[in-house]
N, CA, C and O atoms as a GROMACS GRO file, in nm:
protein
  436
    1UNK      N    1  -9.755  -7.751  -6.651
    1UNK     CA    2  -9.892  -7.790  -6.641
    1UNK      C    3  -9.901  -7.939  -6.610
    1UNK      O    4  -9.854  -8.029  -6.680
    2UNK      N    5  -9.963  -7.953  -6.505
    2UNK     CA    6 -10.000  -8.131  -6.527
    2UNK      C    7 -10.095  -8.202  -6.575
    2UNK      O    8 -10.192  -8.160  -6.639
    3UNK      N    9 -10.063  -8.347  -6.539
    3UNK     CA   10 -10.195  -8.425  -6.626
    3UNK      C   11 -10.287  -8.336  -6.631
    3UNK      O   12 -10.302  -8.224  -6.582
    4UNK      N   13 -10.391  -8.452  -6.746
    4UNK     CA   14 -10.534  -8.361  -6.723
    4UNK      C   15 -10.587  -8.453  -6.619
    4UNK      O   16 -10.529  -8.549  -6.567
    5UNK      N   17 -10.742  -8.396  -6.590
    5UNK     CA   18 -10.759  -8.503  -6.476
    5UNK      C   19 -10.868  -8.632  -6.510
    5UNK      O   20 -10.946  -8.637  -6.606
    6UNK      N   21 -10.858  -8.681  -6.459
    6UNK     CA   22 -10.950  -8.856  -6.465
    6UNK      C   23 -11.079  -8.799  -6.527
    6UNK      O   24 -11.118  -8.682  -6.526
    7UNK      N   25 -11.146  -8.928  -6.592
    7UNK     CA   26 -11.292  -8.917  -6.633
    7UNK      C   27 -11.303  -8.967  -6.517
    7UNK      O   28 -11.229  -9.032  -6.443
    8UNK      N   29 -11.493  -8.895  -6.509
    8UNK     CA   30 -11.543  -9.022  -6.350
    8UNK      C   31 -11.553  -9.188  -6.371
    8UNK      O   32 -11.546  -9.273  -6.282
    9UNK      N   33 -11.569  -9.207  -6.495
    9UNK     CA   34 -11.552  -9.364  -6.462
    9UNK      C   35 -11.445  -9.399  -6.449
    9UNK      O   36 -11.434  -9.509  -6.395
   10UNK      N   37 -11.322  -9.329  -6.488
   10UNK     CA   38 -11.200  -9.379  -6.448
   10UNK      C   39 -11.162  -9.371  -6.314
   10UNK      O   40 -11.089  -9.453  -6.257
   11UNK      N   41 -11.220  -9.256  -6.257
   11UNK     CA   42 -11.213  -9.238  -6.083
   11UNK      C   43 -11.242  -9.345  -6.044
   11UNK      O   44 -11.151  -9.418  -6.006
   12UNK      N   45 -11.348  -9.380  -6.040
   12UNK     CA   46 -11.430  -9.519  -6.004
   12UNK      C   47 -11.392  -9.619  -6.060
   12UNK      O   48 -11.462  -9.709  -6.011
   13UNK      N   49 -11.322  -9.666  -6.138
   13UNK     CA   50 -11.232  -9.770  -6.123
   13UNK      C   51 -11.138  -9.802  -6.058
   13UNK      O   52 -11.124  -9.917  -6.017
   14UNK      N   53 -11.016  -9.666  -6.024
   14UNK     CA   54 -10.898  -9.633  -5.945
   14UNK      C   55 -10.995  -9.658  -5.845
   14UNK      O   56 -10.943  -9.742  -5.772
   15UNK      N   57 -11.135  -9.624  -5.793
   15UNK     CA   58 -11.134  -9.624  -5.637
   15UNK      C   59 -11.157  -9.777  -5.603
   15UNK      O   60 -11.106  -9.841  -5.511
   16UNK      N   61 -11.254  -9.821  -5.708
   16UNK     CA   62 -11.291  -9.953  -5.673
   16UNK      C   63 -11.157 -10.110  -5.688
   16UNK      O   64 -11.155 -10.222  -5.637
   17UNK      N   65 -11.064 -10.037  -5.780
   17UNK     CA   66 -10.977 -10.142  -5.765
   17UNK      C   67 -10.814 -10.117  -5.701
   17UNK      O   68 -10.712 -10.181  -5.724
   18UNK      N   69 -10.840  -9.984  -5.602
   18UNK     CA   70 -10.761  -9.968  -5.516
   18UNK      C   71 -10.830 -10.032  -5.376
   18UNK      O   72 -10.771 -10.121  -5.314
   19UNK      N   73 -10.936  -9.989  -5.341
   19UNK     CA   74 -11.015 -10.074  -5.253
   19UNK      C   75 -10.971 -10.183  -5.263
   19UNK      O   76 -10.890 -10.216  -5.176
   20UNK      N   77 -11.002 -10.272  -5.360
   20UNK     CA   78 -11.033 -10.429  -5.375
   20UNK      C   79 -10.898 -10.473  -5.282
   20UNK      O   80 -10.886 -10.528  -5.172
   21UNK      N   81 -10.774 -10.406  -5.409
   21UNK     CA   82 -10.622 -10.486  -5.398
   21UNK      C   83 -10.580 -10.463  -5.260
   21UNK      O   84 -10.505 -10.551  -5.220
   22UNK      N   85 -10.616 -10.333  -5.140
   22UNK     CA   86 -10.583 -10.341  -5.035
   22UNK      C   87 -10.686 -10.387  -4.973
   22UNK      O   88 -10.646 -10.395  -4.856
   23UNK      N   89 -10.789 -10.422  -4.974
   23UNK     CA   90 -10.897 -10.533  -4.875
   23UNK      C   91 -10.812 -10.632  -4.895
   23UNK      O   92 -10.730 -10.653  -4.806
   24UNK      N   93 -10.811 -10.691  -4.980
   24UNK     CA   94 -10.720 -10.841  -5.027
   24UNK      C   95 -10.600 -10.793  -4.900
   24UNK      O   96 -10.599 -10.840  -4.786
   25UNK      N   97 -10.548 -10.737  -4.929
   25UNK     CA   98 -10.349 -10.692  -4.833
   25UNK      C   99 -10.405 -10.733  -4.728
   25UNK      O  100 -10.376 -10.840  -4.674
   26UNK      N  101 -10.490 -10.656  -4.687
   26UNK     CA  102 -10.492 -10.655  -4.520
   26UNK      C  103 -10.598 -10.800  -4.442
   26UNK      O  104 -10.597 -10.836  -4.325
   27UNK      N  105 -10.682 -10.858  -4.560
   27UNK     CA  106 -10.744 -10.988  -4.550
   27UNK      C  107 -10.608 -11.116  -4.559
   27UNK      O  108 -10.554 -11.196  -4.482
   28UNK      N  109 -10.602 -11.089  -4.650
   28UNK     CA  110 -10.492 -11.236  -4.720
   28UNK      C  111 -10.396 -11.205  -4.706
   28UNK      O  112 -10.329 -11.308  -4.700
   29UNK      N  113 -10.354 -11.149  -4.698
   29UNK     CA  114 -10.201 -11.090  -4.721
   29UNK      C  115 -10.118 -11.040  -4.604
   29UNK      O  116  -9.996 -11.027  -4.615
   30UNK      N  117 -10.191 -11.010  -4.480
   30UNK     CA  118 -10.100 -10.972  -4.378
   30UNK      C  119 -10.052 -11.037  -4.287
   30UNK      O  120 -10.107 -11.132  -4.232
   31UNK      N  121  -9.916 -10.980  -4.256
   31UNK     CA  122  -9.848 -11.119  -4.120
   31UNK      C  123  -9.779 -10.974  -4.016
   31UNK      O  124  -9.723 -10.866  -4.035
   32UNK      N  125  -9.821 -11.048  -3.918
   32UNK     CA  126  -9.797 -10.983  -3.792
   32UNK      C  127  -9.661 -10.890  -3.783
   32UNK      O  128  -9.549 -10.924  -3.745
   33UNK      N  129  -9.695 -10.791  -3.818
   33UNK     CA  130  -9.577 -10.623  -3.779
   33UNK      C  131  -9.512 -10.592  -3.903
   33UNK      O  132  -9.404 -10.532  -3.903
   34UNK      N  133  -9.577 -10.634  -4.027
   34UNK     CA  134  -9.578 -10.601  -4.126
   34UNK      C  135  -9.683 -10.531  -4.231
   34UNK      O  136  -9.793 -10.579  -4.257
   35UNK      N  137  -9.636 -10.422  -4.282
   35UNK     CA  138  -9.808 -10.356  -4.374
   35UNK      C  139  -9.792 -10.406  -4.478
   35UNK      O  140  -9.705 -10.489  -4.506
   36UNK      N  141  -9.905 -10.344  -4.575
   36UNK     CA  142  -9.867 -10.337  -4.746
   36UNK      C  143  -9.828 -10.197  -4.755
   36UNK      O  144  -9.816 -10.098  -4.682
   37UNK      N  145  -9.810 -10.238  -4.901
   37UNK     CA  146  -9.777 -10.090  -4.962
   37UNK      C  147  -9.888 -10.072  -5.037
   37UNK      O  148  -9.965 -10.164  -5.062
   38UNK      N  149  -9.909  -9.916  -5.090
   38UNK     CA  150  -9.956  -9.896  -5.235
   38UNK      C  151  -9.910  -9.829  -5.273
   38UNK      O  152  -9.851  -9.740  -5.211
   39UNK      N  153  -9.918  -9.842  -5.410
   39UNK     CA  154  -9.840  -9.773  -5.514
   39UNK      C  155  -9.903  -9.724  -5.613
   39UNK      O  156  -9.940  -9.803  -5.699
   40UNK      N  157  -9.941  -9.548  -5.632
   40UNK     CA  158 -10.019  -9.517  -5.783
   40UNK      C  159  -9.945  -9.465  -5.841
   40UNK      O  160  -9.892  -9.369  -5.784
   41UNK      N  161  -9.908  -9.494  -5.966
   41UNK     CA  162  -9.823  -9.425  -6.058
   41UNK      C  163  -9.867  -9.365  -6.172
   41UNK      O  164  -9.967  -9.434  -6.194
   42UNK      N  165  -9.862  -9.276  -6.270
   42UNK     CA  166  -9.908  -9.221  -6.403
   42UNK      C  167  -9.782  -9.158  -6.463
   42UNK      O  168  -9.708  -9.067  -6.427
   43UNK      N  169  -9.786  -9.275  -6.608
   43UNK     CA  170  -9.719  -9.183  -6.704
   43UNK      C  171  -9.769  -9.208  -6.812
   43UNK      O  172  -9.886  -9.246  -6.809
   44UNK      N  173  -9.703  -9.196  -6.945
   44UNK     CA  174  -9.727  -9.194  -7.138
   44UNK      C  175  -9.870  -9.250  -7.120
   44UNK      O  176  -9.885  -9.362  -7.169
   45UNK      N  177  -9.974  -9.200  -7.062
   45UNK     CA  178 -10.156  -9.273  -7.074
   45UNK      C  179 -10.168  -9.369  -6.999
   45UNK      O  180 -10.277  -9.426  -6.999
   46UNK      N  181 -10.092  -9.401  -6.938
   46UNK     CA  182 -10.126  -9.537  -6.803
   46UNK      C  183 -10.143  -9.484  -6.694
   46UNK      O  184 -10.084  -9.378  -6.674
   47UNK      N  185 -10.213  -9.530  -6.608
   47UNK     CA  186 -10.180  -9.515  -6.454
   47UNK      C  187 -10.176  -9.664  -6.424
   47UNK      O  188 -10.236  -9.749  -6.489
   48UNK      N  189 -10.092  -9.689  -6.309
   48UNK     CA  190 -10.084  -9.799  -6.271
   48UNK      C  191 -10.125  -9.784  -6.081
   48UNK      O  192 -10.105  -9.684  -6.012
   49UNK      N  193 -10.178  -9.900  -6.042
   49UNK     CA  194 -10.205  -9.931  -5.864
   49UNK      C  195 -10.073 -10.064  -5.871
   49UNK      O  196 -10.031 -10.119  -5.973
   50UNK      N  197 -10.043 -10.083  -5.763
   50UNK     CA  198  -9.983 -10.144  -5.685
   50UNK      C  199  -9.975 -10.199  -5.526
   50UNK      O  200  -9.922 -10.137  -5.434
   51UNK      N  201 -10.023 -10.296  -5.520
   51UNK     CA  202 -10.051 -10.271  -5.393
   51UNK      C  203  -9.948 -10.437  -5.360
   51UNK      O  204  -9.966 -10.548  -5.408
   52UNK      N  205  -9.873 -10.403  -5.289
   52UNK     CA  206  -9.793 -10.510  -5.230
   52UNK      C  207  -9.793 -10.530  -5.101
   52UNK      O  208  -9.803 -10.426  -5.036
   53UNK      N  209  -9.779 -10.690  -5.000
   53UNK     CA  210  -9.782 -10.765  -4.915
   53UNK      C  211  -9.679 -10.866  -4.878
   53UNK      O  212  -9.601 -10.906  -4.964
   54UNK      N  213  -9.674 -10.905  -4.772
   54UNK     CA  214  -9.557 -11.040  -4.713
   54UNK      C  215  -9.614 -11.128  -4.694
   54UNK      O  216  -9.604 -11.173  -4.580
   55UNK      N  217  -9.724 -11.217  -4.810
   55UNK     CA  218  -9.755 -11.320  -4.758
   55UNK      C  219  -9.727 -11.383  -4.927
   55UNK      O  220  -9.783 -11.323  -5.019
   56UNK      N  221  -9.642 -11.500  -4.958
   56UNK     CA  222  -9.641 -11.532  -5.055
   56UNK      C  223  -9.726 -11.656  -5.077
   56UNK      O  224  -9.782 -11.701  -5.178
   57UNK      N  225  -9.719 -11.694  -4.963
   57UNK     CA  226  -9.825 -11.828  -5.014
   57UNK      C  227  -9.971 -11.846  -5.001
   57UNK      O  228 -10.040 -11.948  -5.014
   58UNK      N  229 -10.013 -11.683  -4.963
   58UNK     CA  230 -10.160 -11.669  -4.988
   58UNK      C  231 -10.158 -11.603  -5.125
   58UNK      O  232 -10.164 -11.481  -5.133
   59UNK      N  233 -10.150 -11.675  -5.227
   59UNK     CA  234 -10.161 -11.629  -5.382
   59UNK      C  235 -10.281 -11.620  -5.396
   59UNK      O  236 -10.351 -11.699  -5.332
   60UNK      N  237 -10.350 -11.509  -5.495
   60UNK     CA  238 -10.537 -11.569  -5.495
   60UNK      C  239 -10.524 -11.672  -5.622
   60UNK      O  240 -10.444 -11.693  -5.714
   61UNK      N  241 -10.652 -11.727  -5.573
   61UNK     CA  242 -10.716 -11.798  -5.686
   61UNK      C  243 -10.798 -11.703  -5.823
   61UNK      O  244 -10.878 -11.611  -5.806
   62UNK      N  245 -10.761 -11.745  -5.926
   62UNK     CA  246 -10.766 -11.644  -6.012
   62UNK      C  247 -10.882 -11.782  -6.110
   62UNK      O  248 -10.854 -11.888  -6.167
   63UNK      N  249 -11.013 -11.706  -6.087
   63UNK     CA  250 -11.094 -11.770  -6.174
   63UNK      C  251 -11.182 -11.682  -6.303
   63UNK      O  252 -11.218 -11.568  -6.273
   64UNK      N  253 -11.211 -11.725  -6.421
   64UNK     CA  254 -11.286 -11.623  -6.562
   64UNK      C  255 -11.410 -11.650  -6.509
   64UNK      O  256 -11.493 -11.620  -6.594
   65UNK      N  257 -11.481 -11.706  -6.379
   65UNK     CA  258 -11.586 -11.736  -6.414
   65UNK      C  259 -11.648 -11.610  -6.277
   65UNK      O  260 -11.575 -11.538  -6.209
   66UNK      N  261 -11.778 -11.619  -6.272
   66UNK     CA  262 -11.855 -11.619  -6.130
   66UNK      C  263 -11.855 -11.704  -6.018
   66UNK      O  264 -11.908 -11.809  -6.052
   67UNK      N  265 -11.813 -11.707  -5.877
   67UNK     CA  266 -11.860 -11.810  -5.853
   67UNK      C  267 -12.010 -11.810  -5.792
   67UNK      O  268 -12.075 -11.708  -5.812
   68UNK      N  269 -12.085 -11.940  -5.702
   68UNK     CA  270 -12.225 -11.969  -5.746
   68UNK      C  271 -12.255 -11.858  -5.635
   68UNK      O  272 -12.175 -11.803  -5.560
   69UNK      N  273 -12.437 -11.835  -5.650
   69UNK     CA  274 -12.504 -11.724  -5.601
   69UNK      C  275 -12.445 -11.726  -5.423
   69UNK      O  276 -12.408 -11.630  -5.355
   70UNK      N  277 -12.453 -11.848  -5.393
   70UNK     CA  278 -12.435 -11.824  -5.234
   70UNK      C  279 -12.331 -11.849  -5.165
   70UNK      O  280 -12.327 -11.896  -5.051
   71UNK      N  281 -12.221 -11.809  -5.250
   71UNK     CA  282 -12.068 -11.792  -5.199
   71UNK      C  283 -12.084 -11.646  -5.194
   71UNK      O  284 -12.130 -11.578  -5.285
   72UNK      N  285 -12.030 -11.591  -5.045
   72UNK     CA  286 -12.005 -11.470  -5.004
   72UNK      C  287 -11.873 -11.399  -5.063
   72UNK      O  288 -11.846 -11.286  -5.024
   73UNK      N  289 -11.785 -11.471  -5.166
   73UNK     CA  290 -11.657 -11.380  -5.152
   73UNK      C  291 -11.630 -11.432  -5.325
   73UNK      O  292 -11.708 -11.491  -5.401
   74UNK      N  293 -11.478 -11.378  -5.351
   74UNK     CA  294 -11.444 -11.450  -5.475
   74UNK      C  295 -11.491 -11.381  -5.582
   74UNK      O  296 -11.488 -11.430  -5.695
   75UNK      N  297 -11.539 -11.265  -5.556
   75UNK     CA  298 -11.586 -11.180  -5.658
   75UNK      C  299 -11.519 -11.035  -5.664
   75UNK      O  300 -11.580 -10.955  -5.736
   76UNK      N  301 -11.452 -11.009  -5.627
   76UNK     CA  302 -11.366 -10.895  -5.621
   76UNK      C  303 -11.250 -10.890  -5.749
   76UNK      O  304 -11.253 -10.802  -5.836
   77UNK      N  305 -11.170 -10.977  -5.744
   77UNK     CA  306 -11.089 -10.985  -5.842
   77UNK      C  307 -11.087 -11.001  -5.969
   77UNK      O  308 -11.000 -10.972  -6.051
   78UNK      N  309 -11.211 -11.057  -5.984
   78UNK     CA  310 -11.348 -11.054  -6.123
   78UNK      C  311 -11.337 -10.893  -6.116
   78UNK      O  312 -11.247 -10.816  -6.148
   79UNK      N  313 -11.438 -10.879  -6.072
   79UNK     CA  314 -11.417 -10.692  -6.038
   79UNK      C  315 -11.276 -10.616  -6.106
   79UNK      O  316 -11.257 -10.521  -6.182
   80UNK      N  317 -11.234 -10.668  -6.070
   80UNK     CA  318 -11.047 -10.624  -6.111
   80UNK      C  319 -11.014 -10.597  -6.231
   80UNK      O  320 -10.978 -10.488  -6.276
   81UNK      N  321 -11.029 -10.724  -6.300
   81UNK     CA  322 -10.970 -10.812  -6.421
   81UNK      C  323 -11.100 -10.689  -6.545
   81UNK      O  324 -11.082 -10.612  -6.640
   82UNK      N  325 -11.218 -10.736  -6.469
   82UNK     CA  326 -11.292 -10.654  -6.600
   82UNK      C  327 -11.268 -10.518  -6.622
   82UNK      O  328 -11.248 -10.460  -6.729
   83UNK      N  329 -11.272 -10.461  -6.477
   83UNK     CA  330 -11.214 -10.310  -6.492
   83UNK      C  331 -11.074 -10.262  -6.568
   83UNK      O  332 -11.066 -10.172  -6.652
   84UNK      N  333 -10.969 -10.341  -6.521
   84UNK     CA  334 -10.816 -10.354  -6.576
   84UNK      C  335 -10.844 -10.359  -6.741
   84UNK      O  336 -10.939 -10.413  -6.798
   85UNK      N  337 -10.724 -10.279  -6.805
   85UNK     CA  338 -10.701 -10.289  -6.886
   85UNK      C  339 -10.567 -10.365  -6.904
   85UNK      O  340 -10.523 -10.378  -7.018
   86UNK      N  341 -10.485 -10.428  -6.772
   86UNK     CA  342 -10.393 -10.522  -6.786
   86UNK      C  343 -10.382 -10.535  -6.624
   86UNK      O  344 -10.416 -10.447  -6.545
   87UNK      N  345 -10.328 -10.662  -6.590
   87UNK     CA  346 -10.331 -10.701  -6.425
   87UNK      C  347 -10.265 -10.808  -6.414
   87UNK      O  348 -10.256 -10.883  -6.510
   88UNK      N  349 -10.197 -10.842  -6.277
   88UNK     CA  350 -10.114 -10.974  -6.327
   88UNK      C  351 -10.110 -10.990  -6.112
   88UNK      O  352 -10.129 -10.896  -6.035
   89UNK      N  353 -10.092 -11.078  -6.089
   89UNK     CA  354  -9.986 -11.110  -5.969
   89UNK      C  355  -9.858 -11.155  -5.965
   89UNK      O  356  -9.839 -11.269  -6.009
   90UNK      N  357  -9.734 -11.072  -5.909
   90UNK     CA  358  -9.678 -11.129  -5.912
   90UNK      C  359  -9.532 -11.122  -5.809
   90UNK      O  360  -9.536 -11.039  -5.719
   91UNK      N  361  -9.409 -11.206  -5.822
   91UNK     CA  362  -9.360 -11.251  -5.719
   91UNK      C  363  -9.322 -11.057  -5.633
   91UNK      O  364  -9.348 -10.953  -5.694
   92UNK      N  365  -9.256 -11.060  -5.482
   92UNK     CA  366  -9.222 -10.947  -5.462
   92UNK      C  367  -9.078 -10.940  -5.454
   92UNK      O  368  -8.999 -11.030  -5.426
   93UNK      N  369  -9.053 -10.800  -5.487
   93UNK     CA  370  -8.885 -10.828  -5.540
   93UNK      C  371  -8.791 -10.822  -5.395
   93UNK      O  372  -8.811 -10.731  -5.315
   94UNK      N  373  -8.736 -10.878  -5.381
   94UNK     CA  374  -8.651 -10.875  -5.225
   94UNK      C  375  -8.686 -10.900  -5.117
   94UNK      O  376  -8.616 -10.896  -5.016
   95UNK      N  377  -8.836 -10.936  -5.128
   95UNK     CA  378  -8.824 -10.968  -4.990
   95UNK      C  379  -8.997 -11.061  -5.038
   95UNK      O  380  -9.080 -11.051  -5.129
   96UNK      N  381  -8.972 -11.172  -4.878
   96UNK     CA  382  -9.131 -11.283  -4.920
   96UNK      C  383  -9.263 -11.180  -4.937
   96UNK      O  384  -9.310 -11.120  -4.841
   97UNK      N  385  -9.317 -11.167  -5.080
   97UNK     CA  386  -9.488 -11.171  -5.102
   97UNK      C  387  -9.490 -11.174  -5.165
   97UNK      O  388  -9.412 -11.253  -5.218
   98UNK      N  389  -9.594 -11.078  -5.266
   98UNK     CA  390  -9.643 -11.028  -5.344
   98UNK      C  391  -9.690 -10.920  -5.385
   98UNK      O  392  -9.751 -10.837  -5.318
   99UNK      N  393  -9.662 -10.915  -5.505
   99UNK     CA  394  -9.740 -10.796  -5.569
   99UNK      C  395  -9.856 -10.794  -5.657
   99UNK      O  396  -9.830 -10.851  -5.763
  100UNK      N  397 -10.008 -10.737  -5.650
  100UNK     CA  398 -10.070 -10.730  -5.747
  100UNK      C  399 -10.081 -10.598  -5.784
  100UNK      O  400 -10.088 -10.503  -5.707
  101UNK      N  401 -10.083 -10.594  -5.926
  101UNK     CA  402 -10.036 -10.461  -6.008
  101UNK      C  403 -10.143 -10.484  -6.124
  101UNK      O  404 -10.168 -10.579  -6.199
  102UNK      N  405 -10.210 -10.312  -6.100
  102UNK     CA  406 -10.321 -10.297  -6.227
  102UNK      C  407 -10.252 -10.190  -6.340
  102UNK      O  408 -10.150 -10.125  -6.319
  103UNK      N  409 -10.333 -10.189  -6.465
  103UNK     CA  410 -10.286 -10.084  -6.547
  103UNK      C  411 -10.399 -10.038  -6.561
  103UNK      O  412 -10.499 -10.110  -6.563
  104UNK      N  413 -10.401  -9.913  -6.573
  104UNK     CA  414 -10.543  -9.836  -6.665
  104UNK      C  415 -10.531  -9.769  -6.775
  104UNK      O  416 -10.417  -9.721  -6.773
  105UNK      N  417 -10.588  -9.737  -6.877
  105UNK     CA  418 -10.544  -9.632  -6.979
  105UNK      C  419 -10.629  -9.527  -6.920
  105UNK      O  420 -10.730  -9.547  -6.852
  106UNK      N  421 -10.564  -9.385  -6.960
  106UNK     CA  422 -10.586  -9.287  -6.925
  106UNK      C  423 -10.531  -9.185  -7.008
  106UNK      O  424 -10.419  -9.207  -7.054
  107UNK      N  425 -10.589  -9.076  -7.036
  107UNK     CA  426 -10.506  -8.931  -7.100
  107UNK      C  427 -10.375  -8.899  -7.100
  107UNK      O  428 -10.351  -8.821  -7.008
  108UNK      N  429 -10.292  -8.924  -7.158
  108UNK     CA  430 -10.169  -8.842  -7.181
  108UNK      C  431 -10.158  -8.776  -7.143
  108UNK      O  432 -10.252  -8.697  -7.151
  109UNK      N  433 -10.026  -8.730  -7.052
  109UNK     CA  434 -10.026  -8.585  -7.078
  109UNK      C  435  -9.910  -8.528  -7.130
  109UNK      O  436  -9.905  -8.407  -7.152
   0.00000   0.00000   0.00000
């Protein structure tokens, strides 16, 4: 038997912060003849996203705040962080980028 399946707000988190982390890849993060990856994983009540890139020195800026009403961007990763129940950026293993990696809690199975 497998998992059980997602609550809808948990859907809608997976969708909205799988969105986010690959808008970011393919905005910030991409260099010519190279993709990202993604990565969803679930085990012991976690699911995890992954979404990795080859650009290491477009790191985001990681702010707790809002920024002001008439900045168009910079609000996504806010988005992220509140949804996440853990999130981090970080280096990519073997080769130049990055990785940003979410956790969610979720049902056991």
């Amino acid at each position: 038997m497998g998992p059980p399946p997602l609550l809808p707000r948990q859907r809608g988190a997976l969708t909205l912060i799988a969105a986010e982390l690959t808008s970011n890849a393919v905005r910030h993060g991409h260099v010519e003849g190279r993709d990202f990856h993604l990565r969803l994983t679930r085990a012991a009540g976690t699911l995890r996203i992954e979404v990795t890139d080859a650009r290491t020195e477009c790191a985001p800026l990681l702010f707790d705040h809002e920024p002001r009403g008439d900045v168009e961007s910079g609000r996504g990763l806010l988005l992220v962080a509140r949804l996440a129940d853990r999130w981090a950026i970080t280096p990519r293993v073997g080769a130049p980028g990055k990785t940003a990696w979410v956790e969610l809690s979720v049902p056991p199975y």
